[in-house]
N, C-alpha and C positions, 0 to 999 in steps of 0.2 A: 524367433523374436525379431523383431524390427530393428533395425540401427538406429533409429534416433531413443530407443528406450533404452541402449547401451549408455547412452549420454546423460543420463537424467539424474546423475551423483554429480558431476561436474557443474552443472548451472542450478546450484541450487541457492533460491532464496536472497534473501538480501546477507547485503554485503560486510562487513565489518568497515569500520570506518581506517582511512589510511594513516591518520595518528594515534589509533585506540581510544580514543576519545568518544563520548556515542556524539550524535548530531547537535541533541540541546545541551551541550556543555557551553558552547559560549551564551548564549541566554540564561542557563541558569546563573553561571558567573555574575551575568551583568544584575539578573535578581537579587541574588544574594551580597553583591559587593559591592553594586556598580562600579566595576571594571570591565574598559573592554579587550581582547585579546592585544597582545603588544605589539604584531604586525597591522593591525586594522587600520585601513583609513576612513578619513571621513564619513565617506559614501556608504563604506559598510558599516560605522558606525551607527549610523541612522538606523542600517536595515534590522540592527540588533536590537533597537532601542523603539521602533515600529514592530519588530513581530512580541518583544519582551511583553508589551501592551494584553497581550493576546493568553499569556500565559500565568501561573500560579504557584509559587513554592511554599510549602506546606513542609516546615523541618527540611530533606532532604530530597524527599520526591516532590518531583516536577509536575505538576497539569497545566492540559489546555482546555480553556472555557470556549466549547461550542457555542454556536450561534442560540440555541436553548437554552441558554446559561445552566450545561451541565458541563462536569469537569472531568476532564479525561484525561486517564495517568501516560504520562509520555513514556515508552520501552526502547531500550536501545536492539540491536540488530541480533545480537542470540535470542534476546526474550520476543521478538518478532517475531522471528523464525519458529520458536515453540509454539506460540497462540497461532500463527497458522498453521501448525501440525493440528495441534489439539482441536481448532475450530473445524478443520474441513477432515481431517483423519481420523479427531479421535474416538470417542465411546460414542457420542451423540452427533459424531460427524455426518453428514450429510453429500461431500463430497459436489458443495454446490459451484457456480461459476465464481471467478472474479471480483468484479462487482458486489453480488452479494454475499462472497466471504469479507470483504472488507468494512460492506455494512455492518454484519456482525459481529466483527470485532468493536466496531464503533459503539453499537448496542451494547459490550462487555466494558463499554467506558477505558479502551485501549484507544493510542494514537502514536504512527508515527509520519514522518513528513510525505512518503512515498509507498504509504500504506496501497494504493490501488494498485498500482504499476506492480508492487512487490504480490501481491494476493493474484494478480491477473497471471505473472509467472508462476508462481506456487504450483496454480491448476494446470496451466501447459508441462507442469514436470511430472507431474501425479501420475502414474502408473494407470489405477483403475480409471479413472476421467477420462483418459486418452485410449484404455483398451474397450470402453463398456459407453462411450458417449455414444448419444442418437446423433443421428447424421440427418435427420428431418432439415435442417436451415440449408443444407448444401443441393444445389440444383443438380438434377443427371445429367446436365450438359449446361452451355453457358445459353443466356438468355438475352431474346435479343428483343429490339425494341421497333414496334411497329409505328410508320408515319403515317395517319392517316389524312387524305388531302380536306375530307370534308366529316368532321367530330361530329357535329353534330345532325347529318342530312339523314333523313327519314327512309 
């Protein structure tokens, strides 16, 4: 077995937040009360109050209204972590790239800030992806690039 698949319990997935807080705590705050956190200045004031624009509270859960004007339930970082299990691992998993596990979840009317980055690592962790991938994009050697003086001479 490879060493870098020893690693692949260690960098798993996204992160838990450093206060326990998920990410749209303070915008939902500001939905719900309008208040904003009690360190905030100005500047982030604003920024709370430009993304709050963006978002929808409904009782206690949180959505964000896509560009389509559909609404997507905001997850914080364990419920992340599971919908990319379940999307790329589980019964109807697919075990696709990056990109389009993140679409997919987007399709499941899921969102959270760092959805791609976090879906792009997922698949670099995955066990099967990394032992059963086609290797078709990678060149047998490096490719190099020819000058020609005259493109287009008969």
């Amino acid at each position: 077995m490879p060493a870098h698949c020893m690693n692949i319990e260690e960098c798993m997935n996204v992160e838990v937040e450093a206060d326990g807080k998920p990410w749209y705590h303070d915008i939902k705050a500001y939905i719900k009360n309008s208040e904003y956190p009690p360190s905030a200045m100005d500047i982030e004031k604003k920024f709370i109050q430009c993304m709050a624009s963006q978002f929808f509270l409904s009782g206690e859960v949180l959505y964000k209204r896509n560009h389509d004007s559909t609404l997507l339930q905001c997850v914080d970082a364990p419920e992340a972590n599971y919908l990319m299990e379940e999307v790329h691992e589980g019964l109807l998993g697919a075990h696709t790239n990056g990109p389009l596990l993140a679409r997919k979840i987007l399709r499941a009317s899921f969102y959270w800030l760092t959805m791609e980055s976090n879906c792009i690592k997922h698949v670099r962790t995955c066990h099967h992806c990394q032992a059963y991938q086609d290797r078709k994009n990678a060149p047998p050697q490096p490719l190099h690039s020819l000058a020609t003086l005259w493109p287009f001479s008969a």
